[in-house]
Structures are given as structure tokens and as C-alpha cells.
N, C-alpha and C positions, 0 to 999 in steps of 0.2 A: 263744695260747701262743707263746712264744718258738722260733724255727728255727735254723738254723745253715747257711749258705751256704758252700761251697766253689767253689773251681775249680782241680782236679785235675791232675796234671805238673809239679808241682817238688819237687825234693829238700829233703831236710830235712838242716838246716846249721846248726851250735850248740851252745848247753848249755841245759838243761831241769834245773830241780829238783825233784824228788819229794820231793811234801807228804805230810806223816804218813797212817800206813793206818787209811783209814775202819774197818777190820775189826778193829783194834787198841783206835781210840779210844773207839769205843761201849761196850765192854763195861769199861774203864779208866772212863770218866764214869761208868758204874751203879755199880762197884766203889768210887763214893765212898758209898755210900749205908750202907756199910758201919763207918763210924766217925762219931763227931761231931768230929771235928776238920778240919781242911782239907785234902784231896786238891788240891794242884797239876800239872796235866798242859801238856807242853810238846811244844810242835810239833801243837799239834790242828788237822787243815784242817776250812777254811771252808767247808762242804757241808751241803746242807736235811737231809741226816740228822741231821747233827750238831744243827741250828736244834731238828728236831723232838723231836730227845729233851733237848735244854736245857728244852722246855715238860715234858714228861713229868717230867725231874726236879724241875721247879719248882712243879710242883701235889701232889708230895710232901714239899715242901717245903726243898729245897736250894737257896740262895744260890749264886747263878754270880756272878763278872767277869771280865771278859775284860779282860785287861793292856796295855797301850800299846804299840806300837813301840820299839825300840831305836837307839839312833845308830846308822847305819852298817849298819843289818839291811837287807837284800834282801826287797823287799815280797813274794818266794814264802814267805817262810819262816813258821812256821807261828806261830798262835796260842799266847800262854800265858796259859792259865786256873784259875781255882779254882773248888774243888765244897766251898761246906760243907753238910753235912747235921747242924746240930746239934739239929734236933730234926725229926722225920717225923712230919707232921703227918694226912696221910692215907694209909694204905697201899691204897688203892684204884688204879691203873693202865687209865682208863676206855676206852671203843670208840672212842673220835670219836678217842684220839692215839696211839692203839697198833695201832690198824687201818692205821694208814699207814704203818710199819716193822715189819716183824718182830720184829727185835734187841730193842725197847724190849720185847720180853714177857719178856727175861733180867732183869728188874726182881725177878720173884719170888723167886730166889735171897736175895739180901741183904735182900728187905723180909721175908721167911720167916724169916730167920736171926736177924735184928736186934728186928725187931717180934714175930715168934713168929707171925705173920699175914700171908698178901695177898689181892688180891681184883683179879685182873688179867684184860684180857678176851682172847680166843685171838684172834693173830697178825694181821695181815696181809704188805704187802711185794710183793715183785715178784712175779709170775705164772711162776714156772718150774716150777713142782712142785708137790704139796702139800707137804710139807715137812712132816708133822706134829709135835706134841708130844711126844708120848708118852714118845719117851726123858727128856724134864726130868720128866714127873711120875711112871713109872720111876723116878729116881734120887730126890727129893724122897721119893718115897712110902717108899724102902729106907730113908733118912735120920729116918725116923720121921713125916711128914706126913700128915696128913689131908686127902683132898684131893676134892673135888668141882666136877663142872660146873652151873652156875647159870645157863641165859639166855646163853650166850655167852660166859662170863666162869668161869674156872680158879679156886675160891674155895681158898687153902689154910691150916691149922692145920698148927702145931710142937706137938710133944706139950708136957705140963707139964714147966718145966725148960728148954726147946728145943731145937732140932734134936740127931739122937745118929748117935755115926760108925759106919760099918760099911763093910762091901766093894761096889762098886758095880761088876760088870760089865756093860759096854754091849754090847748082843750086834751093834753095827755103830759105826760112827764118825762121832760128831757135833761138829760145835764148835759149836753152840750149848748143848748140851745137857753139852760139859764145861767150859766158861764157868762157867754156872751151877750146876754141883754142885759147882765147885772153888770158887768163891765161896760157897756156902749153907756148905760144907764146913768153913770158914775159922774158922768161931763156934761147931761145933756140941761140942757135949761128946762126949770121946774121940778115936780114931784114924778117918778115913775112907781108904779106898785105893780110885781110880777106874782098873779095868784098863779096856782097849782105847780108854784116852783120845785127844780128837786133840791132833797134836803140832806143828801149827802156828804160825808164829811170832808169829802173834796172841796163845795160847794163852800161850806161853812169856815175850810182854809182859806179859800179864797177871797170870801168877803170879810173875813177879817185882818187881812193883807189889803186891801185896801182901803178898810177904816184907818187903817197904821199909814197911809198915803195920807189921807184926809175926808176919804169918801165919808158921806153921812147915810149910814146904812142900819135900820130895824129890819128885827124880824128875823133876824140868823138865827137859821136851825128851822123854822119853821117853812109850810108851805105857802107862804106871802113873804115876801120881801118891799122893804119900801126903800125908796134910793131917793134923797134929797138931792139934783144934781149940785157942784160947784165948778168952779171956773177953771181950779187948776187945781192939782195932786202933784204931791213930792215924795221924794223918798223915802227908803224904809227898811229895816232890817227884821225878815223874817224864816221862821222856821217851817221846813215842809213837814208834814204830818207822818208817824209810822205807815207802811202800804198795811192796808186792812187786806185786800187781796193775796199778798206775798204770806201777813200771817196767816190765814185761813189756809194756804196751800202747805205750809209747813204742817201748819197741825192736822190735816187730813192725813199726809205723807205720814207723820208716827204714829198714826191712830190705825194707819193700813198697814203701819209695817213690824207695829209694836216697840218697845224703850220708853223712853224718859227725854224731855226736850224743854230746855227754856226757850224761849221767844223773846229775846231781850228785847227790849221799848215797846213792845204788843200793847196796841191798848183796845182793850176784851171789849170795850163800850162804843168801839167803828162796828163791827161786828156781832152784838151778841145774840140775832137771828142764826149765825151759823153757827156760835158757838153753840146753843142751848139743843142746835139739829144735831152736833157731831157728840155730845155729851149722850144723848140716845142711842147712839151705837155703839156705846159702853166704852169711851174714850173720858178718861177722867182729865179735868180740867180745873186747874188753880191758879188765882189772881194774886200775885206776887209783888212786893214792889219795884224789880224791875222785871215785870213784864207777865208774859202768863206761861204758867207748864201744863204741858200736855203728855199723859200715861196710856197706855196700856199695854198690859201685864200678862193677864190673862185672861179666860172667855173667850168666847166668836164674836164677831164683829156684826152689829145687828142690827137686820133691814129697818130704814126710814124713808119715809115717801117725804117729797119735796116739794115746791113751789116754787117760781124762783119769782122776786117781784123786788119794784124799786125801793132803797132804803127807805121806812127801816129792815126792810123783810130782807130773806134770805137773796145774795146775789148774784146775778145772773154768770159772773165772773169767776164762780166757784162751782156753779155747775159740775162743765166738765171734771175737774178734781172729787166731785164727790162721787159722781159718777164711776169713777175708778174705785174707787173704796168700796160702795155698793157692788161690784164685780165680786169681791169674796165675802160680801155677809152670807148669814146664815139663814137666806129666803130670799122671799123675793119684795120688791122695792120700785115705786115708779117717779119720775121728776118730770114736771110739767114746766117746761120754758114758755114764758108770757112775756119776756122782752123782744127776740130775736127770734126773725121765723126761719134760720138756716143755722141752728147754732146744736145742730148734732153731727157736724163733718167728722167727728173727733169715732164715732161709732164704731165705723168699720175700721178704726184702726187697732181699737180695744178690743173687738172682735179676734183681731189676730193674734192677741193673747190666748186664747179660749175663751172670752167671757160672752154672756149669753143674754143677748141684748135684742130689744126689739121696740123701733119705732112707728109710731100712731100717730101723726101729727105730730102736736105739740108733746107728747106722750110718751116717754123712755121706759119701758119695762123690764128692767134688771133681774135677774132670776140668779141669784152669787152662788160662788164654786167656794170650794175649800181652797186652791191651789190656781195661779196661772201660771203658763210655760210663755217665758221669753218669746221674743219674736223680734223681725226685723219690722219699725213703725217709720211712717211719716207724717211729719209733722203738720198742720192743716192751716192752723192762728195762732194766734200768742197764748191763749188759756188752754187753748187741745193742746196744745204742746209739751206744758207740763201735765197734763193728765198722765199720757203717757211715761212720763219721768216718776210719777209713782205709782205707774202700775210696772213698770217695771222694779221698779225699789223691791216690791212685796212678788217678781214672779221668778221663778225658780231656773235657774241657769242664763246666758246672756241676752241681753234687750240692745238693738242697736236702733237712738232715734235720728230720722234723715232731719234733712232741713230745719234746723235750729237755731237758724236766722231770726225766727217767729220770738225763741225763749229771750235773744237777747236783747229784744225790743222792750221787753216788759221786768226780764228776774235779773237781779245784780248779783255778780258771782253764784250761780246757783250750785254748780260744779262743788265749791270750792265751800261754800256752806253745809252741802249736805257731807261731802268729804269727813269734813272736821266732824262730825256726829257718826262718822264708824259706815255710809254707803259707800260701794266700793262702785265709782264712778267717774271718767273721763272726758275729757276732749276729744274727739279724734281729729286730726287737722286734714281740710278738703283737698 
């Protein structure tokens, strides 16, 4: 497997562009699955999630291409692709591709709504939680579905006619599971209205990608959505959203390593629960018109206790990265994760920096060093993963991180972005 080398002490000095958010684009590519006409999506980054679910949707049978470069375009900027699904050829979603991302099990939505049928196998994905179902087959089942477990595999039936609209209260807050009710939603006959929806700006890409289809959708941005169904959706040409995650781990990265960094396309308003937490540890931060800069100069970096809860609040997704940061404040700092009850695997690897860490539960007690020393890490998930990419940024002599499989699920060029800002950091090939 491929590693990632560092060597730790220099500031980060530049601009960085942020590629479309992974969290945006996946569930925007299954949302083609939803019309027979062409889904054009712009700005898609280049990440094996994306790879993986282009096989998923192509054994359903959806035509991708992926479009050529532009004169004059900046090789960060993102992919533009088409998704035709003009005819679904199998509604099956089997183990061997769906086991390896989670997301790809949001498939059921529109192959249920369109086909009247799916037969998709339950989840896999990163190791943070269980993470179960339940809430999508919940909402399906309200939606009129019939639905059974078979061998591993979610088999589900749309009544005769298919899907029908009703009231969907979620009794907690999911965005996978309003993804895919707002999508099955989109076709079904009558009114559907999803209280205690998530309101995420993923969520709010997405349902405004399918207004651009045709869907009749209130409520964007808020926690009710209402979905007029209709009979059919067409194509549409759309834009994915800046990754709010990709920004926040940049600006954590200069805030722990000290310089100067634009964020070109950052838009501070995905984010500004973590922005206003990372401004408190005396990271100065300005809204530019293309994009946001993040400083510091001088001072110690300065303990903030944390929360982490569903947008708008601080995100569970940045955790870990903050976590790292908090390693060299100047005290001590604790973060309470209230999304995911297994999402401190990342602990005992920042451990091995010297940082001096201690978990309670749900409860991280940081007690920050002046200085970490390098170490050899491995990699846990896709957001521990870069944790340790900026704890190593800011520790003093070499960081070698394993299994970095996990980074290129989620960061586009990440190598090659902080590179260009003056980190002295590699590939190593497995």
C-alpha cells in the first residue's frame, strides 16, 4: 500500500483550491438514476469514492463520460461529467460494490421510485459506527414499500402504481437517510413532507439539482422539506458545491502549522460553526472574494472545547483535524462527539506523536504540548487519516502515514495541494 512521508516545521504559504465535496457529489451521481435523460455534473473531484460508485452505477446501467479539460483551466478544478441512465438495466446493487462505500446503498431510493424495485446489499464504509439503516427503510416503508432482508441484501417493492407521498418524521437526524427519501420522494404520487430533515449543504445541493430536473421541492435549507411528487424528471446541468470538510481541514492545517493560505472557492457560510471555533484559537480568518484566508503568525495556539453536532453546528467530520490542533494548544481542551459512538480510533495514533490524550466516552481530553515528534501512524478512516497529515505538518523531524487508501477516498490531490504551500511531503509508492 501506498504511504505518505512528511517532514514536519514549515509553514504553510499559498493558495489551495477546494475540489467539489465528496458528500455532495455522490448522492448528485445516484440522483441521475432518476430520469432517462442526461444528468450533467460539474466540478466532481477525482476520489476512489467517486471511481467506485461510477462501477455501481454502470452495472445499472448508466453511461458516464467524463469531459476534457478547458483552455486555460487550472488542473485543480474539478471534473465535468455526464450520467445518462436511459434505460436500468438491472436494479440489483450487489455486495462485492457496495460493501466498500456506504453511500452507494442511497441507490435504493431512485431505483425504488423509478423501477418500482431494488434489491441492494446492506452497507459497508468506514469503521466509525454502526451506522444503521433503519431510518431509509423507516422512510421507504412510510412511502408505501415493501421491504425485506434477504442474505444480506435490503430486497424492496413500491406498491402497485408506485411509491405514495405521506409525512415522514425522522425521530433523529440523518443525511443519508434524507438524501434518499428526498429522492424516492421526487416520483412518488402525491404530497411527501420530511420533518426533522438534515439541513446540510450537501442536502440543499442536492435538492436543488433536482428542482433543475423538475422536482417540485419547498423547504430547502430548512428542517421540513416538502416534495410535490411528478411523473417524470429530465435533465440538467449542474454544479457540485466547494467540500466544506476539505476547507476546514486546510484551515486547521495552517492554523497548526502557522503562514498565510487562500482557500480559493471556500465558501465560509458551509461552515461557519468551525470557522468562529478555529478563530478562538487565535487563527485569524478573512472572507475574500475568491474565497477565505486563513493566518497565523504569531501567539500559541489556544485550547477550545468542542461539540460536534449536525449542521449548522460544528462537524463531526472535522473532529479528528481539530483534534490534532488541540495536541499543541496552550492547555488543555476537551470534544464531545454526539454523532458517532466509535469515532476516536484516530487517538492512539496521535498518541504516537506524544500528544496527551485521554478518552471518557464520548469525551476527548487534550492536555496540548508545545512540540510533537514525528512518528510512524496508521491510518484508521478517511478523516483520521488526515488528522494525522497535520499533525504531522506541525511535528518536528519525519512522519511516515500507513494505509492511505482511506485519504484518497475522500482529499483530491492532497499531496500535491499542500506541496504547493511550501509542506515538504510525499507519496511513497507500496
Amino acid at each position: 500500500m501506498d504511504r505518505i512521508r512528511l517532514i514536519g516545521g514549515n509553514e504553510l504559504n499559498g493558495e489551495i483550491a477546494i475540489s467539489g465535496a465528496k458528500n455532495a457529489a455522490l448522492p448528485l451521481m445516484i440522483a441521475s438514476l432518476l430520469t432517462d435523460e442526461p444528468l450533467i455534473l460539474q466540478n466532481v473531484p477525482r476520489l476512489a469514492d467517486v471511481k467506485q460508485l461510477e462501477r455501481i452505477l454502470e452495472n445499472h446501467g448508466v453511461d458516464i463520460a467524463v469531459h476534457g479539460r478547458r483552455r486555460g483551466e487550472d488542473d485543480m478544478v474539478g471534473q465535468r461529467m455526464t450520467f445518462h441512465a436511459a434505460d436500468i438495466v438491472d436494479t440489483t446493487a450487489p455486495y462485492d460494490l457496495v460493501s466498500k462505500m456506504r453511500a452507494s446503498f442511497w441507490v435504493i431510493g431512485p431505483l425504488l421510485a423509478r423501477c418500482h424495485e431494488a434489491r441492494v446489499s446492506l452497507p459497508g464504509g468506514c469503521a466509525i459506527g454502526t451506522r444503521p439503516v433503519d431510518l431509509f427503510l423507516f422512510g421507504l416503508k412510510a412511502l408505501g414499500a415493501e421491504i425485506d432482508i434477504d442474505e444480506g441484501y435490503v430486497v424492496a417493492k413500491a406498491p402497485q402504481g408506485g411509491l405514495v407521498g405521506t409525512t415522514i418524521t425522522f425521530p433523529k437526524v440523518s443525511v443519508g437517510a434524507t438524501h434518499t427519501i428526498l429522492m424516492a420522494a421526487t416520483l412518488a404520487r402525491g404530497t411527501t413532507v420530511i420533518e426533522n430533515a438534515a439541513m446540510e449543504p450537501e442536502i440543499t445541493n442536492v435538492a436543488e439539482c433536482l428542482v433543475a430536473m423538475g422536482a417540485r421541492i419547498t423547504g430547502i435549507g430548512t428542517r421540513t422539506l416538502t416534495i410535490d411528487g411528478v411523473g417524470r424528471l429530465h435533465g440538467a446541468t449542474v454544479d457540485v458545491i466547494p467540500d466544506r470538510i476539505e476547507t476546514g481541514t486546510f484551515a486547521i492545517a495552517t492554523a497548526m502549522t502557522g503562514g498565510n493560505v487562500l482557500l480559493r472557492g471556500a465558501r465560509p457560510e458551509h461552515l461557519q460553526a468551525a470557522l468562529d471555533i478555529l478563530a478562538r484559537t487565535g487563527a485569524q480568518l478573512t472572507v475574500e472574494p475568491e474565497g477565505l484566508r486563513v493566518q497565523r503568525h504569531d501567539g500559541p495556539i489556544l485550547p477550545v472545547d468542542v461539540e460536534t453536532d449536525p449542521f449548522p453546528g460544528f462537524p463531526t467530520d472535522l473532529q479528528a483535524q481539530f483534534m490534532a490542533l488541540m495536541t499543541m494548544s496552550a492547555g488543555t481542551s476537551h470534544i464531545r462527539e454526539t454523532i458517532f459512538e466509535n469515532r476516536y480510533m484516530h487517538v492512539a495514533e496521535l498518541v504516537r506523536f506524544g500528544a496527551d490524550i485521554a478518552v471518557d466516552g464520548q469525551v476527548a481530553t487534550i492536555r496540548g504540548k508545545t512540540q510533537l515528534k514525528g512518528a510512524q501512524v496508521m491510518a484508521t478512516d478517511l478523516r483520521a487519516s488526515v488528522s494525522l497529515v497535520i499533525a504531522g505538518l506541525a511535528a518536528k523531524g519525519e512522519t511516515v502515514v500507513n494505509r492511505i487508501y482511506h485519504l484518497d477516498r475522500g482529499f483530491e490531490g492532497l499531496e500535491d495541494k499542500l506541496s504547493r504551500c511550501g509542506a515538504q511531503i510525499e507519496r511513497v509508492a507500496g
